[in-house]
C-alpha positions as CSV (number, residue, x, y, z in Angstrom):
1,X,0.0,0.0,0.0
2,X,2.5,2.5,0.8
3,X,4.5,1.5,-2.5
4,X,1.0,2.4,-4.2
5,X,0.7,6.0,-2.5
6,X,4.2,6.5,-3.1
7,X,3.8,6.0,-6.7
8,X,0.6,8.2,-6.8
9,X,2.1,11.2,-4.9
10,X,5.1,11.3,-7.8
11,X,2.3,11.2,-10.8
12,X,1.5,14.2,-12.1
13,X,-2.9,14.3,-11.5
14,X,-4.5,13.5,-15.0
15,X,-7.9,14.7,-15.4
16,X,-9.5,12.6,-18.5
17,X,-12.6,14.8,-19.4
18,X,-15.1,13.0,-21.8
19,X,-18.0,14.5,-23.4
20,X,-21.0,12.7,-24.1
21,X,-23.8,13.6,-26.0
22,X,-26.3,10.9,-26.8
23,X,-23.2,8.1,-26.6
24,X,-25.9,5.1,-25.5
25,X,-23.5,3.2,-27.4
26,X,-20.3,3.8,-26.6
27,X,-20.3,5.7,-22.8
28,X,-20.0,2.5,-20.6
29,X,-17.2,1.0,-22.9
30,X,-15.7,4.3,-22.7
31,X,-15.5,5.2,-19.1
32,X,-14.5,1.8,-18.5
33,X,-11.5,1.5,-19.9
34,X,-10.5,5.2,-18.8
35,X,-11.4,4.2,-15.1
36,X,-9.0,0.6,-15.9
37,X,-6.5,2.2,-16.8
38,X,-2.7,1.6,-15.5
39,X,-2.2,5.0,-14.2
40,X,-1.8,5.8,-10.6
41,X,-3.4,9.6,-10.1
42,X,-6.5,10.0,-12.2
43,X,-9.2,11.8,-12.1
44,X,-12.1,11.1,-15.0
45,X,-14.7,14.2,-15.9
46,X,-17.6,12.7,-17.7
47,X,-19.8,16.2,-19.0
48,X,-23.1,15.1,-20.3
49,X,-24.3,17.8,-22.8
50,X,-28.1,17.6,-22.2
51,X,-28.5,13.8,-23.7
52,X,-31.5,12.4,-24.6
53,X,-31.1,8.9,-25.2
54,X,-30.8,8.0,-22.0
55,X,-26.8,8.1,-22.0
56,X,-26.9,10.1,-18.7
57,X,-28.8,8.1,-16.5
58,X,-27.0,5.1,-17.6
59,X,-23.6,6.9,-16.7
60,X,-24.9,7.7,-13.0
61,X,-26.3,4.1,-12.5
62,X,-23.3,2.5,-13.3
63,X,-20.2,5.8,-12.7
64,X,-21.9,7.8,-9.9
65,X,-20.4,5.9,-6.6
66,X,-17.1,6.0,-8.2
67,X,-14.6,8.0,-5.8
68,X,-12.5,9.1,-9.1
69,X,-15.8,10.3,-11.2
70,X,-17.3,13.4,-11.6
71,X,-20.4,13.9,-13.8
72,X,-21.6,17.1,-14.8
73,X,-25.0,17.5,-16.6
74,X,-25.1,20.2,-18.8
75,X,-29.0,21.6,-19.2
76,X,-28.5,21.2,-23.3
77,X,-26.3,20.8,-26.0
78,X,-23.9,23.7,-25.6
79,X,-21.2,22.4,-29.0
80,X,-17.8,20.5,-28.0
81,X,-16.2,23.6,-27.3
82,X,-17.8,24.6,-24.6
83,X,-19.1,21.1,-23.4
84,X,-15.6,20.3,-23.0
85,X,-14.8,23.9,-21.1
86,X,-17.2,22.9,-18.4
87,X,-15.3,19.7,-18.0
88,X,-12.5,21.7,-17.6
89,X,-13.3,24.1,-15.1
90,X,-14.4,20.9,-13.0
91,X,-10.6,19.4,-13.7
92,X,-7.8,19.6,-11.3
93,X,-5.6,18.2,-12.8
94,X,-2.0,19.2,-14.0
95,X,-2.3,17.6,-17.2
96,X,-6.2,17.5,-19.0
97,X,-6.9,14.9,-21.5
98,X,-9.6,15.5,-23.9
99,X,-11.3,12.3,-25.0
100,X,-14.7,11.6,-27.2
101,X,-17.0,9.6,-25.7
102,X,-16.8,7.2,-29.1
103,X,-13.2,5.7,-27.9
104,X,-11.9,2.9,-26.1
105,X,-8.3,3.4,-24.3
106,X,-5.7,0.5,-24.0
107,X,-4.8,0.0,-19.8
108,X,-1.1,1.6,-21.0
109,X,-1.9,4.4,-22.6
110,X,-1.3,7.5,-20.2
111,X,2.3,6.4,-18.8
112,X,3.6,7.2,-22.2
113,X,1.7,10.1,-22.9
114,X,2.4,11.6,-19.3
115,X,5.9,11.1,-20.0
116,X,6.2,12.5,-23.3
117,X,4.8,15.8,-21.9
118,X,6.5,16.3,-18.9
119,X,9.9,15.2,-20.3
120,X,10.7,19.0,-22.3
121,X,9.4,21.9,-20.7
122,X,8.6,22.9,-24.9
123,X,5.8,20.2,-24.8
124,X,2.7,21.7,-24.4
125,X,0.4,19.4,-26.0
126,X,0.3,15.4,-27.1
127,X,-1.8,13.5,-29.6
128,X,-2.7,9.9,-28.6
129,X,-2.4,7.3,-31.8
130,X,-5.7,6.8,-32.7
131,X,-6.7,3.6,-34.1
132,X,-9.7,2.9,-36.2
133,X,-12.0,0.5,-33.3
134,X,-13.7,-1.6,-36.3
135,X,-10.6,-2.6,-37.9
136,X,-8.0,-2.0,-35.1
137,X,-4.6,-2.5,-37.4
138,X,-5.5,0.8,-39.1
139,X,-5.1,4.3,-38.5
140,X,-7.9,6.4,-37.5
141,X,-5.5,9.4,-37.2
142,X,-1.9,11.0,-35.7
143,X,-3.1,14.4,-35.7
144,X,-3.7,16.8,-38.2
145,X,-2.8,19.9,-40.5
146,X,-3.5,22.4,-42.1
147,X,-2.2,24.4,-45.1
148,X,-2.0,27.9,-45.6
149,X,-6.1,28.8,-46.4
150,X,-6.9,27.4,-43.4
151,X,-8.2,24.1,-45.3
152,X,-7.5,20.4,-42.9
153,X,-5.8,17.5,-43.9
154,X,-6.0,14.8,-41.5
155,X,-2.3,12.7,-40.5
156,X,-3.2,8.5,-41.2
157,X,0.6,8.0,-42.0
158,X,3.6,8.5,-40.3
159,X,6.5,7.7,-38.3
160,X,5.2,4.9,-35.5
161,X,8.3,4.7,-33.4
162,X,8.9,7.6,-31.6
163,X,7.6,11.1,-30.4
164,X,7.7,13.7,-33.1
165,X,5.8,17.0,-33.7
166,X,3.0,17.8,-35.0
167,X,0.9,20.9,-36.4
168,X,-2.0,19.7,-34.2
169,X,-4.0,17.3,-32.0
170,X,-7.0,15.5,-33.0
171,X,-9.8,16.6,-30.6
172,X,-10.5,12.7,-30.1
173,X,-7.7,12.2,-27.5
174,X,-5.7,15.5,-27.2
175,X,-3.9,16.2,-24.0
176,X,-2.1,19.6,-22.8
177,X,-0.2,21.0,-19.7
178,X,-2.9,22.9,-17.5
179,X,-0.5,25.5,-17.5
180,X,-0.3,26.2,-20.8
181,X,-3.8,25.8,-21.3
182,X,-4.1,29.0,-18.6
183,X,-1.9,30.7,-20.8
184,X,-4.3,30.8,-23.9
185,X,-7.6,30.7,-22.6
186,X,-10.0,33.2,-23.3
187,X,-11.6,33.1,-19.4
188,X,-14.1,30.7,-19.9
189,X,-12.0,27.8,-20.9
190,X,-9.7,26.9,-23.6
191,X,-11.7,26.2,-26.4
192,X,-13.6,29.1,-28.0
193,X,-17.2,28.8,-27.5
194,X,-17.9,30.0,-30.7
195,X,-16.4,27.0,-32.5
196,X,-19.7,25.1,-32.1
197,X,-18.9,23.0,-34.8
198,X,-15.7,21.9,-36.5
199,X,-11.9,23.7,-36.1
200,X,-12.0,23.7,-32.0
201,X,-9.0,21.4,-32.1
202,X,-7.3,23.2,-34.7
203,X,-7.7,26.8,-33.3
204,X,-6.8,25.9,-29.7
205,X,-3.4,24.2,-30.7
206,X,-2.9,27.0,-33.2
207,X,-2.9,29.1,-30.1
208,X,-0.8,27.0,-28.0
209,X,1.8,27.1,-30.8
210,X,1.8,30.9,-30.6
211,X,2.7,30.7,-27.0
212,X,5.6,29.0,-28.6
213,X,5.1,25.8,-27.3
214,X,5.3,22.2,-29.2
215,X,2.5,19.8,-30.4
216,X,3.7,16.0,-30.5
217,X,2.4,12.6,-30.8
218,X,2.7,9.9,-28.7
219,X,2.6,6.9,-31.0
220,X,2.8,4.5,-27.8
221,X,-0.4,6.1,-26.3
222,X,-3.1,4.3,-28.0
223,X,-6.8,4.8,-28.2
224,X,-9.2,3.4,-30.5
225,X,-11.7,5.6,-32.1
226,X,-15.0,4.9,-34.0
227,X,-15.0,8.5,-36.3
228,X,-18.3,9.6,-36.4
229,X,-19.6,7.0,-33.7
230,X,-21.2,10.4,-31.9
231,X,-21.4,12.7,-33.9
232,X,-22.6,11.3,-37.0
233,X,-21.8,12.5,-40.8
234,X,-24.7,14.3,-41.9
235,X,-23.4,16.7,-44.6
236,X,-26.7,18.7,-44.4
237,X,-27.4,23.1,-43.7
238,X,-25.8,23.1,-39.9
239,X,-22.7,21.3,-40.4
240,X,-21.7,23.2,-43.6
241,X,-22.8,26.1,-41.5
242,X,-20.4,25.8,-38.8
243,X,-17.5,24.6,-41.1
244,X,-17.6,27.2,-43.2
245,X,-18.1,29.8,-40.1
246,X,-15.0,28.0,-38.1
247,X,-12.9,28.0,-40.8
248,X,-13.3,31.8,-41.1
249,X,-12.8,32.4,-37.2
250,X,-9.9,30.3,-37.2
251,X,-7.9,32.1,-39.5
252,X,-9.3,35.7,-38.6
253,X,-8.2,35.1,-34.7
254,X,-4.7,33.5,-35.0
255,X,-3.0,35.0,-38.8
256,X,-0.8,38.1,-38.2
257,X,-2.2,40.8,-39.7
258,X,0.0,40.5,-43.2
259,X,-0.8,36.8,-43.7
260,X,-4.7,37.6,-42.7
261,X,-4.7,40.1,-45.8
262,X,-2.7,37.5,-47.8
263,X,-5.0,34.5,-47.0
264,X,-8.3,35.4,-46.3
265,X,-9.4,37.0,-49.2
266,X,-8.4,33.6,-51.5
267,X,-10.4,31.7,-48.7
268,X,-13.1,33.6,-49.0
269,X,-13.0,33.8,-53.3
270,X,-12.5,29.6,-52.8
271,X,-15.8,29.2,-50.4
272,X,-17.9,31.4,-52.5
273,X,-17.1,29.8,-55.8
274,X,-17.8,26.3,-53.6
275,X,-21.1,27.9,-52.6
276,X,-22.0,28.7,-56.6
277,X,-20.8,25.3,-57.7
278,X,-23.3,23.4,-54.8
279,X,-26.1,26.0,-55.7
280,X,-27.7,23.5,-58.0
281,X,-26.9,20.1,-56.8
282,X,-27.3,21.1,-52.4
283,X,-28.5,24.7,-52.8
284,X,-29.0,24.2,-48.5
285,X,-25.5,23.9,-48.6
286,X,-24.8,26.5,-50.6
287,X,-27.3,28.9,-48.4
288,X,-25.5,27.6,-45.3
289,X,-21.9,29.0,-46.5
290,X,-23.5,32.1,-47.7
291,X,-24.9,33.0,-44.4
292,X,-22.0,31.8,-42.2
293,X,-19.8,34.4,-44.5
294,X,-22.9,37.2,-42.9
295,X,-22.3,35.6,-39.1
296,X,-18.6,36.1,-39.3
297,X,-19.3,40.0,-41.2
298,X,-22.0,40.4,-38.3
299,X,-20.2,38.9,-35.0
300,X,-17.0,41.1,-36.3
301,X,-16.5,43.0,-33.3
302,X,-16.6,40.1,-31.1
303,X,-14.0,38.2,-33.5
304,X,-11.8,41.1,-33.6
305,X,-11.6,41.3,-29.7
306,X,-10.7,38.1,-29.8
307,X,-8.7,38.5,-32.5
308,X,-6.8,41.4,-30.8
309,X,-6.7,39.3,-27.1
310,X,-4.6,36.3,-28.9
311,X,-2.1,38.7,-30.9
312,X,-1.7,41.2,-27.8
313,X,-1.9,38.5,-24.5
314,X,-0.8,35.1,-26.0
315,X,1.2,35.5,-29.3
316,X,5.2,35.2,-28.1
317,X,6.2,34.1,-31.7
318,X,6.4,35.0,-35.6
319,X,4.1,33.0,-38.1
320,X,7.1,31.4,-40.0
321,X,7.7,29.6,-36.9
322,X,4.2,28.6,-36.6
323,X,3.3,27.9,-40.6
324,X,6.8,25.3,-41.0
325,X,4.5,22.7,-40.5
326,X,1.9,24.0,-42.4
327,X,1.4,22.4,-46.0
328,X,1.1,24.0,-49.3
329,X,-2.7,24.8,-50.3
330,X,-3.9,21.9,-52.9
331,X,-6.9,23.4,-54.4
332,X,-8.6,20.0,-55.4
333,X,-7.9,18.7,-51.8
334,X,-9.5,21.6,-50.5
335,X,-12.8,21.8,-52.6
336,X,-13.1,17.9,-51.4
337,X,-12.3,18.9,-48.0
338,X,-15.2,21.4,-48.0
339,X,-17.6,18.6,-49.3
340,X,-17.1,15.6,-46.9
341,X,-16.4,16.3,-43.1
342,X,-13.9,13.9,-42.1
């Protein structure tokens, strides 16, 4: 026993915060393995973001009387970003893992990614190596990128062997220093509650990397992942909606000035020449990037002070330094990027 509290007392406290909305199928095999797993000083956050499939009251049957569970019931569906905020104000943690409620983690999976993170004082964030959970030899992802317009382009190949950096985390299984996550919130949280939909992941580690810190993946931290399990892939109005709107914010909040008049304006000729081309076929589509271009005119003021908070209080470095890992734009990888949501 002592050996036991030893070993806890040196392990850095992990919260693992997991947001579920309407995950029937996958919360109980979630939490689970979380709650299994070989790690000594844990603490697991489950936010329920006003379920109605009954999700919730399963989790409190069967997670409620656990001593290292918290469950927090949001009244409705307030997006990831913000579902996940409320899980992290409820954190103590001095390392917060992000983690969808469609995954399944392997008993070993936080030693290494603890590890990783605490090893260089550069680290500020880790992707886990996400596995696909149907067919469990292939890659879901190893993080992501993005090129120059702003447009992703999810990592399924890569070096397996060892820790190496990244442009950014999947927001399947991302984990950060709490610390540095202080250092580029907004107040509320670190993800920007306006990202509803879509680019949460990519504009929080964007940030991170302004603070000049590193994003790496832990290929040895492994967590299986069925994309789409909770979410779903309906390619319908609201999802091109948000998209479209995220992208925008993204790239309005974190460019310098120079590279937001250098960028923005071919984004914005690239989406409207998307929105005439789906006019016919989807014309919903097409109305749903038109009026996420009149959000982003409209909400403005409210982007631009945030805009001005990130490039005054948490920028510390030049966007070379930021955009090495960035790719070069690929026009035809980008209009099929804009049609099917990953």
């Amino acid at each position: 026993m002592e050996a036991s509290s030893d070993s806890e007392a040196s392990a850095p406290r992990v919260s693992v915060v997991i947001l579920n909305y309407n995950g029937l199928k996958f919360a109980k095999q979630c939490i689970q393995s979380v709650i299994e797993s070989a790690y000594p000083n844990l603490e697991v956050i489950v936010v329920d973001n006003g379920s109605t499939d009954g999700s919730y009251e399963i989790v409190r049957q069967l997670f409620n009387n656990k001593l290292n569970v918290k469950i927090v019931r949001n009244p409705r569906n307030l997006g990831f970003a913000e579902g996940n905020n409320v899980g992290y104000r409820h954190s103590e943690g001095a390392i917060i893992v992000f983690l969808n409620v469609d995954t399944k983690v392997e008993s070993g999976w936080l030693k290494p990614l603890v590890s990783c993170m605490v090893s260089d004082d550069r680290i500020g964030g880790a992707q886990c190596k996400l596995l696909d959970m149907k067919n469990r030899e292939k890659i879901d992802s190893l993080g992501a990128t993005l090129d120059v317009l702003g447009y992703v382009y999810p990592n399924r190949s890569g070096s397996l062997e060892e820790s190496h950096e990244i442009f950014y985390s999947d927001g399947a299984a991302m984990a950060f220093k709490r610390g540095v996550l202080s250092q580029v919130s907004f107040g509320g949280g670190p993800f920007d509650s306006d990202h509803l939909l879509y680019y949460e992941d990519s504009d929080l580690c964007w940030r991170v990397r302004l603070r000049g810190y590193e994003i790496v993946l832990v290929p040895s931290s492994v967590v299986y992942h069925y994309r789409g399990g909770a979410g779903g892939r309906d390619l319908g109005y609201v999802r091109t909606f948000f998209f479209t709107a995220s992208h925008l914010l993204t790239l309005i909040k974190n460019y310098s000035l120079w590279n937001l008049a250098r960028y923005l304006p071919a984004l914005a000729f690239l989406e409207m020449m998307q929105s005439a081309i789906l006019l016919l076929s989807e014309p919903r589509r097409s109305v749903a990037k038109l009026r996420a271009f009149l959000w982003c005119m409209r909400n403005l003021r409210s982007v631009w002070i945030k805009r001005l908070y990130v490039q005054a209080r948490v920028r510390r470095i030049p966007d070379h330094e930021v955009m090495r890992l960035m790719r070069r734009p690929n026009l035809l990888a980008a209009r099929a990027t804009a049609g099917v949501f990953y």
